[in-house]
C-alpha positions in Angstrom: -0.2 13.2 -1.6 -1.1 14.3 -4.9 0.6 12.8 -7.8 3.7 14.7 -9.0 5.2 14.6 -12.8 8.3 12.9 -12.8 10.5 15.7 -14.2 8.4 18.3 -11.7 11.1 18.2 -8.7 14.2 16.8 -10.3 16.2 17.4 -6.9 13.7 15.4 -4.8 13.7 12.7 -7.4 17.6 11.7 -8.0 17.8 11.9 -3.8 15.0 9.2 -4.0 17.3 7.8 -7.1 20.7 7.6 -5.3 18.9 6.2 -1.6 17.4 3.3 -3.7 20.7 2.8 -5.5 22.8 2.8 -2.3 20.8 0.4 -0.6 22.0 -2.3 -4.0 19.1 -4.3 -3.3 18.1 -6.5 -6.4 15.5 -5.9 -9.0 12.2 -5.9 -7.4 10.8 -7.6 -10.6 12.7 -10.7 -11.5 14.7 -11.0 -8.0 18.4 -10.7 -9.9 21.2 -8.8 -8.5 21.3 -5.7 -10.3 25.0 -4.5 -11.7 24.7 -0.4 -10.4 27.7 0.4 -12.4 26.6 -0.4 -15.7 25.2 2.6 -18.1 21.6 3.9 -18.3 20.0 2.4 -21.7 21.6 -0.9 -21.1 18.9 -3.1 -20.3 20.3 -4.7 -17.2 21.1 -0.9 -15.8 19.6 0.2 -12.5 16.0 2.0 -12.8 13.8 3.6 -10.2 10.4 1.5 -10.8 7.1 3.1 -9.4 5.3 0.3 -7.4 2.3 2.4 -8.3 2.8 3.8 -11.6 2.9 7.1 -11.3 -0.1 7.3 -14.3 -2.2 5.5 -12.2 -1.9 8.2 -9.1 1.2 6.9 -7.7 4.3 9.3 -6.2 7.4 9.2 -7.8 8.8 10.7 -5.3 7.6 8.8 -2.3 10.3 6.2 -1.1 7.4 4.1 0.2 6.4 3.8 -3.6 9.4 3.0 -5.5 11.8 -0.1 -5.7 15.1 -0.8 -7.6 14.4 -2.9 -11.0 16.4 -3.6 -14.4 15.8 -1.4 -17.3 14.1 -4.4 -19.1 12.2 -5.3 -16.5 10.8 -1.8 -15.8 10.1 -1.7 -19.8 8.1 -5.0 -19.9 6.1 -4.2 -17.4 5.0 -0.9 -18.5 2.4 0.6 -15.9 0.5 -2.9 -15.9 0.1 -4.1 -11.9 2.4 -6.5 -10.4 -0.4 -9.0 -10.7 -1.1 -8.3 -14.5 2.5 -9.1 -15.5 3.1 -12.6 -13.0 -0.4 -13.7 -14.0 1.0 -13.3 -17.9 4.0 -15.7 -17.0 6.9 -15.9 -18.8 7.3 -15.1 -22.5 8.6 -17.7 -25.0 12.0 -16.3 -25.1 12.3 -15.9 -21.7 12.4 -19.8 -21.3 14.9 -20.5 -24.0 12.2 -20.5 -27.0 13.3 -19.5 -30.3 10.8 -17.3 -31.6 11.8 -16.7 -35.1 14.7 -18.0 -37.7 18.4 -16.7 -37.9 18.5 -14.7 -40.9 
Protein backbone atom coordinates (compact mmCIF):
# COMPACT_ATOMS: atom_id res chain seq x y z
CA UNK A 1 0.00 0.00 0.00
CA UNK A 2 1.61 3.20 -0.79
CA UNK A 3 2.24 5.62 1.88
CA UNK A 4 -0.55 8.15 2.35
CA UNK A 5 -0.03 11.88 4.00
CA UNK A 6 -1.69 12.07 7.14
CA UNK A 7 -4.09 14.92 6.37
CA UNK A 8 -4.67 13.20 2.65
CA UNK A 9 -8.02 11.18 3.72
CA UNK A 10 -9.10 12.94 6.84
CA UNK A 11 -12.46 10.71 6.91
CA UNK A 12 -10.42 7.37 6.68
CA UNK A 13 -8.14 8.66 9.30
CA UNK A 14 -10.48 9.85 12.47
CA UNK A 15 -12.53 6.18 11.66
CA UNK A 16 -9.02 4.58 12.23
CA UNK A 17 -8.89 7.44 15.27
CA UNK A 18 -12.18 6.61 17.04
CA UNK A 19 -11.76 2.36 16.41
CA UNK A 20 -8.35 2.70 18.31
CA UNK A 21 -9.95 4.99 20.94
CA UNK A 22 -13.00 2.64 21.48
CA UNK A 23 -11.08 -0.31 22.00
CA UNK A 24 -9.35 2.05 25.44
CA UNK A 25 -6.46 -0.17 25.26
CA UNK A 26 -3.37 1.47 27.07
CA UNK A 27 -0.47 3.28 25.54
CA UNK A 28 1.43 0.98 23.45
CA UNK A 29 4.68 2.76 24.60
CA UNK A 30 4.95 2.89 28.28
CA UNK A 31 1.99 0.27 29.07
CA UNK A 32 -0.14 3.00 31.30
CA UNK A 33 -3.86 3.24 31.07
CA UNK A 34 -4.53 6.10 28.98
CA UNK A 35 -7.38 8.77 30.35
CA UNK A 36 -9.48 9.06 26.65
CA UNK A 37 -11.41 11.95 28.05
CA UNK A 38 -8.75 14.23 28.65
CA UNK A 39 -7.92 17.21 25.94
CA UNK A 40 -5.65 16.88 22.93
CA UNK A 41 -2.31 18.92 23.82
CA UNK A 42 -2.32 17.56 27.27
CA UNK A 43 0.50 15.25 27.38
CA UNK A 44 -1.27 12.30 28.86
CA UNK A 45 -4.14 12.70 25.99
CA UNK A 46 -4.87 9.82 23.65
CA UNK A 47 -2.76 9.89 20.21
CA UNK A 48 -2.86 7.63 17.22
CA UNK A 49 0.90 6.45 17.09
CA UNK A 50 2.21 4.94 13.73
CA UNK A 51 4.02 1.62 14.61
CA UNK A 52 5.81 2.46 11.40
CA UNK A 53 6.22 6.02 11.14
CA UNK A 54 4.52 7.06 8.49
CA UNK A 55 8.03 8.98 7.15
CA UNK A 56 9.60 5.89 7.02
CA UNK A 57 6.85 4.28 4.47
CA UNK A 58 4.34 3.35 6.96
CA UNK A 59 0.20 3.76 6.51
CA UNK A 60 -1.50 6.03 8.67
CA UNK A 61 -4.31 4.73 7.81
CA UNK A 62 -3.81 1.03 8.04
CA UNK A 63 -5.25 -0.32 11.46
CA UNK A 64 -2.57 -3.04 11.29
CA UNK A 65 -0.04 -0.09 11.68
CA UNK A 66 -1.25 2.09 14.39
CA UNK A 67 -1.62 1.69 18.26
CA UNK A 68 -3.07 3.99 21.06
CA UNK A 69 -0.08 5.99 22.91
CA UNK A 70 0.16 9.14 25.27
CA UNK A 71 0.84 12.44 23.74
CA UNK A 72 4.33 12.38 25.45
CA UNK A 73 5.11 9.30 24.66
CA UNK A 74 4.35 9.69 20.90
CA UNK A 75 6.55 13.02 21.15
CA UNK A 76 9.57 11.30 22.69
CA UNK A 77 9.71 8.92 20.50
CA UNK A 78 9.56 10.90 17.44
CA UNK A 79 9.82 8.49 14.26
CA UNK A 80 12.87 6.62 16.00
CA UNK A 81 12.00 2.54 15.99
CA UNK A 82 10.64 0.85 18.88
CA UNK A 83 14.07 -0.55 19.40
CA UNK A 84 15.96 2.84 19.16
CA UNK A 85 13.95 4.34 22.04
CA UNK A 86 13.92 0.96 24.72
CA UNK A 87 17.61 0.53 23.81
CA UNK A 88 18.00 4.45 24.99
CA UNK A 89 16.42 3.58 28.43
CA UNK A 90 14.94 5.78 30.59
CA UNK A 91 15.91 9.52 30.87
CA UNK A 92 17.15 11.03 34.17
CA UNK A 93 13.89 12.58 34.97
CA UNK A 94 12.00 9.82 34.17
CA UNK A 95 13.54 7.94 37.33
CA UNK A 96 13.05 10.72 39.72
CA UNK A 97 16.47 12.70 38.77
CA UNK A 98 16.57 16.24 39.18
CA UNK A 99 18.11 17.57 36.30
CA UNK A 100 18.49 21.16 37.03
CA UNK A 101 17.98 23.76 40.22
CA UNK A 102 14.55 25.39 41.25
CA UNK A 103 14.94 28.88 40.28
Amino acid sequence: MATKSRYANGHARRKVRAWLKAQGRPCWLCGQPIDYSLPAGHPMSFEVDEIRPASRGGSVIDPANVAPAHRICNERRGNKSVADVTAAGPRPRDVGCKTSRRW
